[in-house]
matplotlib code that plots the C-alpha trace (Angstrom):
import matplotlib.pyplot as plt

x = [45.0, 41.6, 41.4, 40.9, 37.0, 36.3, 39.9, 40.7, 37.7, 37.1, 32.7, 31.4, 27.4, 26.6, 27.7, 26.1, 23.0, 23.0, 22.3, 22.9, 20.8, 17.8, 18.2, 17.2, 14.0, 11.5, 10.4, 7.5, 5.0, 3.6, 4.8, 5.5, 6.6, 4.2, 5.4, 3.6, 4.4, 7.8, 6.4, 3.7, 6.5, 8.9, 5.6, 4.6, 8.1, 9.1, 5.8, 7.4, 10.1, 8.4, 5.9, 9.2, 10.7, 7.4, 7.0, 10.4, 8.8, 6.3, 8.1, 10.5, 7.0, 5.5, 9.1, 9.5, 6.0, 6.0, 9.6, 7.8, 10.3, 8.1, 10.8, 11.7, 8.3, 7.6, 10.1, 9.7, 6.0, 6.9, 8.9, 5.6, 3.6, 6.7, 6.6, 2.4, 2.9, 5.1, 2.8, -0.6, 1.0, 2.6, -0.7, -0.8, 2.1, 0.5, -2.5, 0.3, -0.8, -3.2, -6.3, -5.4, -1.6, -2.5, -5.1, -2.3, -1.0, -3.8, -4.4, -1.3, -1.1, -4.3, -4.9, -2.1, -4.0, -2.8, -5.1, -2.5, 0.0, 1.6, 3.5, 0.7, -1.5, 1.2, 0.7, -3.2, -2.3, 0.5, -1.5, -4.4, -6.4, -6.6, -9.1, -8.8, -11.0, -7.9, -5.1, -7.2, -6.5, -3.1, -2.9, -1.7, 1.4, 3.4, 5.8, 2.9, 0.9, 3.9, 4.7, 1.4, 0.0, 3.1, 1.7, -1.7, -0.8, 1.8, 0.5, -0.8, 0.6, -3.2, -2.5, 0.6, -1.2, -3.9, -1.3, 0.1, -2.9, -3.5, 0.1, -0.5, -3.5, -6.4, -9.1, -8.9, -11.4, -13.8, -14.3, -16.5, -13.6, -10.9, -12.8, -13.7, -9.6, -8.6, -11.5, -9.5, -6.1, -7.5, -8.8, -6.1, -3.2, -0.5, -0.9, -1.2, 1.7, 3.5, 0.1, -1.7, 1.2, 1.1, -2.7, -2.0, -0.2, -2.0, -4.6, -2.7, -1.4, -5.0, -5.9, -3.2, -3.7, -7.3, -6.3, -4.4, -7.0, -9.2, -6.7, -5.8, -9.8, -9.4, -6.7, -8.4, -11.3, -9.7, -7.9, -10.7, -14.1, -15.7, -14.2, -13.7, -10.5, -7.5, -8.2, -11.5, -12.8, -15.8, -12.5, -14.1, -17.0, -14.9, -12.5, -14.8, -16.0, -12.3, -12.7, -14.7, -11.8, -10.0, -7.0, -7.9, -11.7, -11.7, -9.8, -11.6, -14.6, -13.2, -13.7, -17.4, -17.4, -15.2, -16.5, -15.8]
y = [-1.0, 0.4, 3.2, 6.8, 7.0, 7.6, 6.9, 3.5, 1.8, -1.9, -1.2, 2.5, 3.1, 4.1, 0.4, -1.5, -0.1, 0.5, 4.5, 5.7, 2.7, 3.4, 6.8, 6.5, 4.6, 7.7, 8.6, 10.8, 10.7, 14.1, 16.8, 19.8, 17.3, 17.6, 18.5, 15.7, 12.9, 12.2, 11.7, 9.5, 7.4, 7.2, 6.2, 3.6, 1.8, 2.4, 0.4, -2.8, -2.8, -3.1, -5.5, -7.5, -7.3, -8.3, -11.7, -12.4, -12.4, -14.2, -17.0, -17.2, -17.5, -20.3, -21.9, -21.8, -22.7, -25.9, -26.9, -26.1, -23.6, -20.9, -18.3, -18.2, -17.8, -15.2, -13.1, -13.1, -12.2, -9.3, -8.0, -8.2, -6.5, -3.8, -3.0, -2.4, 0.0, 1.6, 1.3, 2.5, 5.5, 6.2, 6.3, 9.8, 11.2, 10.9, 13.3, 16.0, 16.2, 19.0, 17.5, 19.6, 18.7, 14.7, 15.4, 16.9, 13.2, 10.9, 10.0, 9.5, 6.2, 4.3, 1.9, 0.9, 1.0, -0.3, -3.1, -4.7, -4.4, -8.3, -8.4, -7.1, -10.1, -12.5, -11.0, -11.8, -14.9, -16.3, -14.8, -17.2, -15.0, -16.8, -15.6, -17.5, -14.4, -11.9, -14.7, -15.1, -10.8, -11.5, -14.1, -11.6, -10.7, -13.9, -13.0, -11.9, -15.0, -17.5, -16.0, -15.9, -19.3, -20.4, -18.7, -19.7, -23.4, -23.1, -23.8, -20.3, -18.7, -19.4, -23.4, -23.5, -21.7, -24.6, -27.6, -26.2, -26.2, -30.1, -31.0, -29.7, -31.8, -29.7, -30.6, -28.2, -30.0, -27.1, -23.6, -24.7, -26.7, -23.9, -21.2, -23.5, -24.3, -20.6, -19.8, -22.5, -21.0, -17.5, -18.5, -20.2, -17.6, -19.7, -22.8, -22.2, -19.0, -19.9, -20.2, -17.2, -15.5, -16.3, -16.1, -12.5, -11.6, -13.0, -11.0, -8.0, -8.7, -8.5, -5.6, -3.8, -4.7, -3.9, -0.5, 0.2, -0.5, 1.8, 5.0, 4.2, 4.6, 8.2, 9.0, 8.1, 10.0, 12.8, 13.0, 11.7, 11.9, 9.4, 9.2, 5.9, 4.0, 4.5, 0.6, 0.8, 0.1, 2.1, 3.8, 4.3, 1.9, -0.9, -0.4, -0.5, -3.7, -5.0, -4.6, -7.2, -9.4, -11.2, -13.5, -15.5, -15.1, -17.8, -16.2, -12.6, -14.7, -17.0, -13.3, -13.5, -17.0, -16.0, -16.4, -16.3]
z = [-0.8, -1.9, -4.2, -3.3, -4.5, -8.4, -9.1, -11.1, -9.5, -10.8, -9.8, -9.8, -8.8, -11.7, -13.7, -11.0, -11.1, -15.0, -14.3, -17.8, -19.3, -16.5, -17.8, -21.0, -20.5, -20.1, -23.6, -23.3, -26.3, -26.1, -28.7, -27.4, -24.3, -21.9, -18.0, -16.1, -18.7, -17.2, -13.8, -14.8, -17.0, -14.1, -11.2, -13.4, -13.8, -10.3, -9.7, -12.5, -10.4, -7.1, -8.5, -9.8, -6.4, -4.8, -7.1, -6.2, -3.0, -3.5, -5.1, -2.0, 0.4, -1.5, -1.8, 2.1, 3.0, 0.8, 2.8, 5.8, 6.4, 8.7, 9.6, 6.2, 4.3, 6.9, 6.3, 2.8, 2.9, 5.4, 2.8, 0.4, 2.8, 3.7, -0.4, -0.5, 2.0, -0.7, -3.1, -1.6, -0.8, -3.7, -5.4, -4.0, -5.5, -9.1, -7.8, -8.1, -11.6, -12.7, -14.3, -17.7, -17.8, -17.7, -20.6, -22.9, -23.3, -22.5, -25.5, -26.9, -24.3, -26.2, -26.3, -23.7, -20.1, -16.4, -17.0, -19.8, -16.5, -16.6, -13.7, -11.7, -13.3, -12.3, -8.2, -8.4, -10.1, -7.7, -4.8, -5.7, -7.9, -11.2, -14.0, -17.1, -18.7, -17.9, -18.8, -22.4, -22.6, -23.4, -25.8, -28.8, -25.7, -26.9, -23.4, -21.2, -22.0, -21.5, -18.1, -17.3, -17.8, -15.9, -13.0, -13.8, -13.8, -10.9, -7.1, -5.8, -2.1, -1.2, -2.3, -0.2, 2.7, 3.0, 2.0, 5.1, 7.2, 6.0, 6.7, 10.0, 10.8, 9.6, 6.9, 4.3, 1.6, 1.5, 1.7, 4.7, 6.1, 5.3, 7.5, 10.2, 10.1, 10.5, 12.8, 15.2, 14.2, 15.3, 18.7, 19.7, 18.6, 20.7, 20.0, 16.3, 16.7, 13.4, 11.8, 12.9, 12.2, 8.8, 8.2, 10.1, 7.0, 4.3, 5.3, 5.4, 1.8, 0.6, 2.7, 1.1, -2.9, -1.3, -0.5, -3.5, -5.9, -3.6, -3.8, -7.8, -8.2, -6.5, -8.0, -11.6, -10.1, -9.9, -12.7, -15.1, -13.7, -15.4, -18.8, -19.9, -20.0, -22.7, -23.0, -23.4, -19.9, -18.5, -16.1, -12.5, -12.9, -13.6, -11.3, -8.5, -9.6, -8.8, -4.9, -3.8, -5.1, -2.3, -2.6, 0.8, 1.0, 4.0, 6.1, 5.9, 6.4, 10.0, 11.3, 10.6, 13.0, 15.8, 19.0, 22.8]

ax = plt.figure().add_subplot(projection="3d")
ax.plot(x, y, z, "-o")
ax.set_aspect("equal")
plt.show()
């Protein structure tokens, strides 16, 4: 017979989820403590977590589309996409901050910066974003560099997407080739279903890192101006260099091509 609730049970919440050891995790470095530093602690490790969940993702997508597995790999990369929408939006909840209360402890985060972020190296990697420049960042992170070399090395969800298309009779030598593949996937919608749906949500993947890179340069904006970044970084400017990157360039460009 099951036990009356919080009386002798085997499993509470609390053990599960590790509560008390989640807990004690925030460790503001301001002295006096300032107010805002607990909510940019806890925003930026809810965001680990999600970009933890999201590579679990990932790996799951590439697994299924390399086993041909379509439902499967679909699924999964909803589940990415269901998670960005997460994220973008909780971009905005940092901009509850008053300019002045994220200044009082700034600088006690240099020279850490979002741009040291692993996990979120290992999503632009694993997408199909690799940059040997940004792997070479972390060679002195003896745990970031392992993990990320693995993913550097590792078969991309881009490489999986177009091993698809050329198990599935298209030539996918080229960029060239690539965007004339998904320019016939996109005009034909039912006879490629399975495929269009996928490249639907590759693209929707991008858009949404896209967007979030867009609303963190706001956000940074408005908090900061112009000031450069805690790790060095010229802040704004170099963040709006980072939007022009795209994970699946060919199939943004098959829209360019599409014709009736």
């Amino acid at each position: 017979m099951a036990s009356e609730y919080g009386q002798d049970s085997l499993l509470s919440y609390n053990e599960y989820l590790k509560v008390p050891d989640l807990l004690k995790l925030q460790q503001p470095l301001s002295d006096p403590v300032s107010h805002d530093e607990l909510l940019f602690i806890i925003i930026h490790q809810t965001y680990e977590l999600w970009f933890k969940q999201i590579l679990h993702e990932l790996d799951a997508t590439i697994k299924w589309l390399d086993e041909g597995r379509m439902f499967r790999a679909n699924h999964a990369l909803r589940g990415v996409v269901s998670i960005e929408r997460i994220l973008v939006t909780q971009i905005h909840v940092l901009e509850s901050m008053a300019p002045i209360g994220f200044l009082e402890f700034r600088d006690k985060l240099n020279p850490a910066s979002g741009f040291q972020s692993m996990q979120f190296r290992e999503l632009e990697f694993a997408s199909g974003a690799k940059d040997e420049k940004i792997l070479a960042t972390f060679k002195r992170d003896e745990f970031a560099y392992e993990r990320l070399t693995r993913r550097f090395n590792e078969p991309s969800l881009a490489d999986s997407f177009w091993a698809l298309l050329s198990r599935s009779g298209f030539a996918v030598e080229s960029h060239e080739t690539r965007v004339a593949a998904t320019v016939e996937i996109l005009s034909h919608p039912e006879k490629h279903a399975e495929l269009y749906n996928m490249q639907d949500l590759l693209i929707e993947h991008d858009e949404l890192i896209i967007s979030w890179r867009y609303n963190h340069i706001l956000m940074v904006e408005r908090m900061l101006g112009m000031k450069r970044g805690t790790g060095g970084s010229e802040g704004v400017g170099y963040l709006m260099t980072t939007l022009s990157k795209k994970f699946f360039p060919e199939i943004w460009e098959a829209r360019t091509h599409l014709t009736i």
